[in-house]
N, C-alpha and C positions, 0 to 999 in steps of 0.2 A: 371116248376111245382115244382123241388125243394125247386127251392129259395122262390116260395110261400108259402109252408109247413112250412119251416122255418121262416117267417115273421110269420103266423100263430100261430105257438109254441113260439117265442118269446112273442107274444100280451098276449098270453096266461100263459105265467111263469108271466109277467108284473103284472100281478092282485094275485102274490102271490102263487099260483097252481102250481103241479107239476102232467104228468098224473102218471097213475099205471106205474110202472118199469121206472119210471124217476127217474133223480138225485138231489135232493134240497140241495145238498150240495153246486153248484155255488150258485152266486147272482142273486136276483130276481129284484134287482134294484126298493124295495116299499119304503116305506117312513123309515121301520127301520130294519135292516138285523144285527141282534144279534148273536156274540160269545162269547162263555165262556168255561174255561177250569177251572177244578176243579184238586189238587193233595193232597193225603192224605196221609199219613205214621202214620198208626194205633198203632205203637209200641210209638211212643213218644208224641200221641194224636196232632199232628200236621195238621196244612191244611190251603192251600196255594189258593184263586183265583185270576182271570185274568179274565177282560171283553172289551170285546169292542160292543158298536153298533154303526157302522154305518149308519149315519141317511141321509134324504135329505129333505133340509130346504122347502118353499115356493119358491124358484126361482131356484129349480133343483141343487142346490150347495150340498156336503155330506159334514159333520162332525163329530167327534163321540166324544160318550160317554164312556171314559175309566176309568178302573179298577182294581188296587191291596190290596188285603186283607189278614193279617194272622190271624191265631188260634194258640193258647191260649192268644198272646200279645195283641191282639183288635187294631192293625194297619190298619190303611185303608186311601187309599189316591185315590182322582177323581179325576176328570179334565173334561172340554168341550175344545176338541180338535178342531181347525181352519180347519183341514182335513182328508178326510177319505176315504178308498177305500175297495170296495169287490169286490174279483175276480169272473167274470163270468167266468169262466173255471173251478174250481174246492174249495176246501178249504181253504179261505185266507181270512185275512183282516189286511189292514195295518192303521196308522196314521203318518206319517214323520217320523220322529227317534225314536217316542216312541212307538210306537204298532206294532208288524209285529208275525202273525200268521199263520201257516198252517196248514196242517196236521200231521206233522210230526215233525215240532220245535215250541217254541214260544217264543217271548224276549219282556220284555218290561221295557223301562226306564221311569218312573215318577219322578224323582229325586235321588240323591244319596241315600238318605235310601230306595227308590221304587224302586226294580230291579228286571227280572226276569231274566233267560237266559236256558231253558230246551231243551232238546231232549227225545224222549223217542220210545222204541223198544218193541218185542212183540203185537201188537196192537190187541185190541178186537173191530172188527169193527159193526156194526148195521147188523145182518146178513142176515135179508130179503129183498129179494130183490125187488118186488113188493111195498109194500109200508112200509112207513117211520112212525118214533110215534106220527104221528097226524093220521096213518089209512088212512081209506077212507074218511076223510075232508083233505086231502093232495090235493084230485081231486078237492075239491071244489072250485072257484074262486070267489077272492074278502073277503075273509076270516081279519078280525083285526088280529089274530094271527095265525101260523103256529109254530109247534115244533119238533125238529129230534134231538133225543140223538146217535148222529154218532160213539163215539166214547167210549166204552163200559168199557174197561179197557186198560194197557199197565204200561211199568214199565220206569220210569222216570230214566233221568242224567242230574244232571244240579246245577245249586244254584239257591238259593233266599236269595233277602234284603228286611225285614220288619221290618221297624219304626228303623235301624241301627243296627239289628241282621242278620247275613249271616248264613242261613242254608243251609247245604247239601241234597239235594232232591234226591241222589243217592238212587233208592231201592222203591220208593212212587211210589201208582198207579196214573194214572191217566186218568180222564174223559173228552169228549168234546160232547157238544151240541151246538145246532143253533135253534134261535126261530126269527119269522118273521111279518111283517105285514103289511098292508096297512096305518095302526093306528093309528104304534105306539105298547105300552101296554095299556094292557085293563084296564077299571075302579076296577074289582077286579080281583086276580088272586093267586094261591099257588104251591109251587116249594117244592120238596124234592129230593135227591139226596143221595146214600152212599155206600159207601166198607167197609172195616171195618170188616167185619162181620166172625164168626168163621170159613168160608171158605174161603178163600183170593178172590177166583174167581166169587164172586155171585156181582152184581151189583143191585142198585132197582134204578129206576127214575121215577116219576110223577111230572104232567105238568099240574093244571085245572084253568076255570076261566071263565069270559064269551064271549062268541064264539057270534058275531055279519057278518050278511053280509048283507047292505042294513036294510031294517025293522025288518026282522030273526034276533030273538034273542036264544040263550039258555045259559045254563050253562054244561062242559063237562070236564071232568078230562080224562087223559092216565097218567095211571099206568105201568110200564115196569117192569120186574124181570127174569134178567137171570139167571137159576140156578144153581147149582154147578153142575148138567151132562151136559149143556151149553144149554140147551132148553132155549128158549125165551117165557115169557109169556106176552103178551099185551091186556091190558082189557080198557074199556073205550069206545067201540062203544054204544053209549044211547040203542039203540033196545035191541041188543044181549048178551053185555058184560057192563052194567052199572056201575059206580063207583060213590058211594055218596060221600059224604066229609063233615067234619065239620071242622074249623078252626077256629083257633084266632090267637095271635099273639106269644102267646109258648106252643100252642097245634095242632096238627095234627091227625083225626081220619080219615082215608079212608075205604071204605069198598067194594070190586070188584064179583062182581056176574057174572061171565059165566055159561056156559052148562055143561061145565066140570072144569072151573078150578076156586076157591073163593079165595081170596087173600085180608088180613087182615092188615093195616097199623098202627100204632102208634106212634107220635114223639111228643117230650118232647124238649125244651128248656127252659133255666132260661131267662128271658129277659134282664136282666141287663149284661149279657153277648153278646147279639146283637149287629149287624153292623147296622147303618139305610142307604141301597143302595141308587143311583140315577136312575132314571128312566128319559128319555128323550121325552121332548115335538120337533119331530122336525121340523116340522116347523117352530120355535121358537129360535131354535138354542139353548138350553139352556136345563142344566137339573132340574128336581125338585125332593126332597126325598120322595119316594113312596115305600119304601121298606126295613122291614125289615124282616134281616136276620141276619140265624143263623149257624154258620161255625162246630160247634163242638156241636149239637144235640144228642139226643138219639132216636133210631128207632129201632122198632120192628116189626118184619114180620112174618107173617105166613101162608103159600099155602096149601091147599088142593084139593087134587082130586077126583072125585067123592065124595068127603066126609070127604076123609082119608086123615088124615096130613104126606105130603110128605117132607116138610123142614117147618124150622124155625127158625128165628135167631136175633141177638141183633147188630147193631154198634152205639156208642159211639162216632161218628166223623160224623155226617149225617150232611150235607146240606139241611135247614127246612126255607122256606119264604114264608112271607104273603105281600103284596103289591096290589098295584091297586094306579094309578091317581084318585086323589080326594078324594082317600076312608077316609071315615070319623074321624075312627082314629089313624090315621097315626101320628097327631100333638102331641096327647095326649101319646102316644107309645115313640117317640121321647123325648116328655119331659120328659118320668118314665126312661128311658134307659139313659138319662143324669142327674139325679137324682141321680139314683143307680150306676155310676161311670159308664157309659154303654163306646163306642164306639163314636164321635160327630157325629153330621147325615152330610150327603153326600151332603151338598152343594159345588158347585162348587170351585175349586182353578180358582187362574189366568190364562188363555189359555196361553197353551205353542205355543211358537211362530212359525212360519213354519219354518219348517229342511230341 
């Protein structure tokens, strides 16, 4: 009977799902199991990321899509990695010598100016336990995307090499998320992220885009904001806590409606200061640029309860992206940001070789 339950719950995680008080932090073993760590150090408007998605091609094989990027230099270096693993047991995901992540460290080598090497203590971790920041679409299976901001805050030791600059990341917060799917990313999608802000300890994350299962279509944003007495607010269930969005590609306007708590978003970025990311087809084995982003944003927040404004606040280092496969323009975005001196867009380097 056991070992049935447990085949059960495996078919089950298989289709992306995780039930109520499950863990979606292992792997779910879909076609693309996405990590990223974000580090800020608000005093010298600095900020450091780190990606990998592990993908699984057409014939069952992973490889992944990796990621190092700085702020204010406009460094960024990809790659389509030959291999890649996510742990089904807990928070990790590796690529041969260049990727290895978990909960607790992460290192990554892309080349001699691409380097990461952190630990970081303190941890602020996702505090509910029941479900994760996809809500009750966490339950749902066979979902294109899934998203869990795990790792809320914590304070960083380590360096970083960007574009041949070695910073000291001793002192930087820093953030981890995992986003999922059967899919892949979806056709459109918008990401924000930030610290920064005149509390040290408030985090904001939002995650929208359109939510497909089968014929089921919608569109759904989660919005998250921990606030400085450590309450957690999550909005984004369509029924009861709806979040609009408007977007482009250096503007951000969200707007969160619950029973009791409204939560107000606005972010700013100059474009010519964007990265253009990669996004992975995996099947395909290959990525395409579907995404930009922006490392050093401006975000504006503002809660109220019942009515009455509870917090509010400003950062200047916010994490703001607009992307989606195929979205229309994406090519046009790319060419204004390499016009304006931007960042080059995120095509692929030559696969590093297996380690």
């Amino acid at each position: 009977m056991a070992s049935a339950v447990r085949r059960t719950l495996r078919t089950y995680r298989a289709t992306g799902a995780d039930l109520p008080f499950g863990d979606p932090l292992p792997a779910h073993d879909v076609a693309m199991e996405g990590y990223f760590w974000r580090f800020t150090d608000p005093a010298s408007g600095r900020v450091v990321i780190a990606l990998n998605g592990v993908n699984r091609d057409g014939d069952g094989h992973h490889w992944s899509t990796l990621g190092l990027a700085g702020h204010p230099n406009g460094f960024l270096r990809t790659t389509a990695h030959p291999v890649g693993h996510a742990s089904a047991t807990g928070l990790g995901a590796t690529a041969g010598d260049a990727f290895d992540g978990t909960a607790d460290r992460l290192r990554v080598d892309l080349g001699p100016d691409a380097r990461l090497d952190v630990r970081w203590g303190d941890p602020v971790p996702w505090p509910r336990q029941a479900l994760g920041g996809s809500s009750v679409f966490q339950a749902v299976p066979a979902l294109n995307q899934y998203w869990h901001p795990w790792l809320l805050g914590g304070t960083a030791r380590g360096m970083a090499v960007v574009g041949g600059e070695e910073w000291d990341l001793d002192g930087w917060v820093v953030y981890g998320e995992k986003n999922w799917g059967r899919g892949g990313f979806p056709g459109s999608y918008w990401w924000g992220q930030a610290h920064g802000f005149e509390d040290p300890s408030v985090c904001v994350a939002f995650a929208g885009g359109e939510v497909t299962a089968g014929p089921l279509r919608t569109t759904v944003t989660a919005l998250v904001v921990l606030l400085p007495d450590g309450r957690l607010l999550r909005l984004g269930d369509p029924v009861v806590s709806p979040v609009r969005a408007e977007v482009t590609d250096d503007r951000w306007l969200l707007r969160g409606r619950g029973a009791r708590w409204w939560v107000d978003v606005e972010g700013y970025a100059p474009l010519d200061a964007a990265h253009v990311l990669p996004v992975p087809l995996p099947a395909e084995r290959r990525n395409v640029a579907g995404a930009i982003e922006h490392l050093g944003g401006t975000m504006r927040v503002r809660v109220r309860q019942w009515g009455r404004p509870v917090w509010e606040g400003t950062s200047r280092v916010a994490g703001l992206e607009h992307g989606g496969i195929g979205r229309g323009g994406i090519d046009r975005a790319s060419a204004e940001i390499r016009r304006r001196g931007g960042s080059p867009d995120a095509t692929d380097a030559p696969p590093l070789g297996r380690r």
